[in-house]
C-alpha positions, 0 to 999 in steps of 0.5 A: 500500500502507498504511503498516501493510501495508507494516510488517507486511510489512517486519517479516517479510522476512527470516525468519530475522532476525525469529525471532531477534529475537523470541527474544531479544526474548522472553528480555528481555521474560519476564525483565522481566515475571517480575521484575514479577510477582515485585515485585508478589507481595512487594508483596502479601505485605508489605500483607499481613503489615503487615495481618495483625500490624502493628497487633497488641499482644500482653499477657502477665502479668510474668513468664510465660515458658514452662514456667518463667514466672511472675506474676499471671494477667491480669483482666478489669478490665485489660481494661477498663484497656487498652481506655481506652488512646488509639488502642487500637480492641479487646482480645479476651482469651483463657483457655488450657485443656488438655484430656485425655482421661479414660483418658489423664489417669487414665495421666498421674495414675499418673506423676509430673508429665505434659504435662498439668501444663505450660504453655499457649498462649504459655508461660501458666499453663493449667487442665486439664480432661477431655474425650471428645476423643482428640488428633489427634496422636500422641505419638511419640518427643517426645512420650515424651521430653517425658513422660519429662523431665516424670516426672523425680525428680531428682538424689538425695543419690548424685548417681544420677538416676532416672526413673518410666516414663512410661505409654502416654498422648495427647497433650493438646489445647489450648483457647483461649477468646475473645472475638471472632472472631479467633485468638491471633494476632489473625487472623479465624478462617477458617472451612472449614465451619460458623459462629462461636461468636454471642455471645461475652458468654455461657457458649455452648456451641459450639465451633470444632474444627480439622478434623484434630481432629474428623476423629480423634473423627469429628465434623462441625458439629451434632456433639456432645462433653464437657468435664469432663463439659459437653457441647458442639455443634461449630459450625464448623471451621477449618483452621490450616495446621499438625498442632499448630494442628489438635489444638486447639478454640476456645470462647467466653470464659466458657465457658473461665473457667467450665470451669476455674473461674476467672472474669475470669482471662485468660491474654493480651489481643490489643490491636489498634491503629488504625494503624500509625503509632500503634502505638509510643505505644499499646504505651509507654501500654499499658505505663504503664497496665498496670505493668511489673511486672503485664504484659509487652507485646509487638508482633507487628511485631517478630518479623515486622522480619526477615522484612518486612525480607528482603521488602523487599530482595527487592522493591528487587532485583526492580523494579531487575532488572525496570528493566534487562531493560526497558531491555535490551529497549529497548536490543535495539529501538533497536540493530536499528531502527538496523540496519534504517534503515542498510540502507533508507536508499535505501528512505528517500530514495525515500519522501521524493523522492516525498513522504513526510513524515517522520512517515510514515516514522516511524511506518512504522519504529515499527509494524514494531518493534511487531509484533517487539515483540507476537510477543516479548511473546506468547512472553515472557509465556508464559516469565513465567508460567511462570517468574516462581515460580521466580524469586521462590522463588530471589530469596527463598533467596539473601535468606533463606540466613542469616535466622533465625526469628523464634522465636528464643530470648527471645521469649515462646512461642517453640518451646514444646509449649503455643504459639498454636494455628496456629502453627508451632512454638508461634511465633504469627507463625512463622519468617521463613523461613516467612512468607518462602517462603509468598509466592506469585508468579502472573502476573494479567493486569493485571500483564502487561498493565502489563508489556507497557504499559511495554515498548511505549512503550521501543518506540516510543521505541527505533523512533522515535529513529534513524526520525526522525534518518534521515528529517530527511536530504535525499532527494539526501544519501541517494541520492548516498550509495547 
């Protein structure tokens, strides 16, 4: 008989034995391969996040702060200033618009004050224009209470506060213009269907609609719709993930600066650093050029420390706890090839005064650990693709139970109505819980395949120890003791 013939054989003489070995087998070796899948997921999403936003320099003119900012709007000859800036590869600026309706601006006229008279994107300054778009978003009960606040008379000479009833009104959409291809965030835009704008160094007239957007005015690519009486074709349309980055369009940047006649003003400049290690420099040398009392500068990669951080905690827990169920299931090999050798030593002894050399026997131990080993990976890879999501989403809320969001209170358009398109809350980079509980864990093959690469090797190393040691006794030693 081969000697693989005869460890698959001895893998299965007893029935009971070998099921409960591979159970266990099967626990350590899922619990293992999810912590893997785990690992490589944040792995992933941090790349990902470092990518995305970690070479992003956000310029904003001094001072803008919300619905109470101020300052002088950025221009295109600061453009010109910050792209000259060493290490600096692009600057896209943008132009914030908030578009009415026609029927919902005469409503917002007849108030005093209105959303329409609030800040843009980011907290900046924003012209409002009219359009025969209606928001995809209704205003419901803060909408009202935003208008309500907006209409406020203030504190007369009784000390008494009155308030205008604010009349029935939509909400306002918002319109970015820009200069490449990218968001506010400095994002490409994704695209659901259609095309890009073309050429962004004209006054175009085409548009990017979020798709609840144009779903609410029923258009579609080819379609056409006004801007202060400028009519406009939709060429594509982007879905931003959220209701409020859905109520909004994008337009090429002159287009923008015409429409609210304005021409080389900017409401922000996205400045993309050509890596990572040069962002530091960049953002100090992006300041000095700009002036402190001109521009505030600001890098994405700060309100994303938290969260990045967070991920790397997770990602430190996940590899330890992948190390100690391999080297549990090493351990749980080693103990019952132990076991296995002790109870065929006369088998050994045997072997050997017929001859067999002590790789033979050897290798007879290792392949049948092997088979125990392959029916516990087959059901431990199973367990892993099923459970390595719960894991990872577990792992991430024990890290992030008390992590607060990046749009925390003094960063720039944090929480605002008039935030970034696409951006949850008007935060352009979201909140760390946000970004956090966004990372998806899915079991590839090529990472269960490394899986089960490693826990084969602890196998052979936890078959061959007490194989070997057993093997190099006399044949008479071993027989004697029976």
């Amino acid at each position: 008989m081969s000697v693989l013939a005869r460890s698959i054989g001895n893998a299965f003489r007893n029935k009971v034995r070998t099921a409960a070995v591979v159970a266990v087998l099967a626990v350590a070796i899922g619990l293992a391969l999810a912590m893997l899948v785990a690992n490589q997921a944040v792995a992933g999403k941090v790349a990902e996040l470092n990518a995305s936003v970690g070479t992003v320099l956000t310029v904003t003119p001094a001072g803008g702060q919300g619905f109470e900012g101020g300052g002088e709007p950025l221009t295109a000859d600061q453009a010109t200033t910050a792209a000259s800036v060493p290490n600096v590869s692009t600057v896209v600026g943008t132009k914030a618009l908030r578009l009415r309706n026609a029927d919902a601006a005469a409503a917002g006229a007849a108030g005093q004050g209105g959303p329409g008279s609030q800040g843009g994107p980011g907290g900046q300054s924003a012209t409002t224009v009219t359009t025969s778009l209606t928001a995809a978003v209704d205003a419901g009960t803060l909408g009202a209470r935003n208008q309500a606040a907006a209409g406020s008379t203030g504190t007369g000479t009784s000390g008494t506060e009155t308030s205008a009833v604010p009349p029935a009104f939509s909400l306002p959409i918002t319109a970015t213009g820009i200069g490449a291809e990218v968001d506010i965030t400095g994002k490409t835009l994704e695209l659901t269907k259609g095309t890009g704008l073309g050429d962004y160094t004209a006054g175009s007239t085409g548009a990017l609609l979020g798709t609840t957007l144009a779903e609410k005015n029923g258009l579609d690519v080819g379609s056409t719709f006004t801007i202060k009486d400028q009519s406009f074709t939709v060429a594509g349309l982007f879905d931003a993930g959220t209701a409020f980055g859905n109520n909004a369009l994008y337009v090429t940047l002159p287009a923008a600066q015409a429409l609210a006649e304005l021409p080389g003003e900017l409401s922000t400049m996205i400045v993309t650093v050509d890596s990572m290690e040069n962002v530091d420099a960049a953002k100090t040398a992006l300041q000095d050029a700009l002036g402190t009392d001109a521009a505030d500068v600001s890098q994405g990669q700060r309100n994303l420390e938290t969260a990045v951080s967070s991920l790397g905690s997770v990602k430190n827990i996940s590899f330890i706890a992948f190390v100690a169920a391999l080297a549990t299931a090493g351990l749980i090999i080693l103990l019952i090839m132990v076991m296995l050798v002790r109870e065929r030593r006369r088998e050994i002894g045997v072997l050997k005064a017929i001859g067999a050399r002590n790789r033979t026997i050897g290798l007879q131990f290792v392949l049948e650990a092997l088979v125990l080993v392959a029916l516990g990976s087959a059901v431990g890879a199973a367990v892993a693709s099923f459970a390595s999501g719960g894991i990872a989403s577990a792992l991430i809320s024990s890290n992030t139970a008390t992590t607060p969001v990046a749009g925390q209170r003094g960063v720039p358009g944090a929480g605002m109505a008039g935030g970034f398109p696409g951006a949850p809350g008007g935060n352009p980079l979201g909140g760390a819980n946000q970004l956090l509980t966004s990372v998806t864990a899915s079991a590839s093959p090529g990472v269960i395949a490394a899986g089960i690469a490693a826990v084969f090797g602890v196998a052979v190393v936890g078959a061959l120890v007490p194989a070997l040691l057993t093997a190099r006794i006399r044949p008479i030693e071993v027989l004697r003791g029976e």
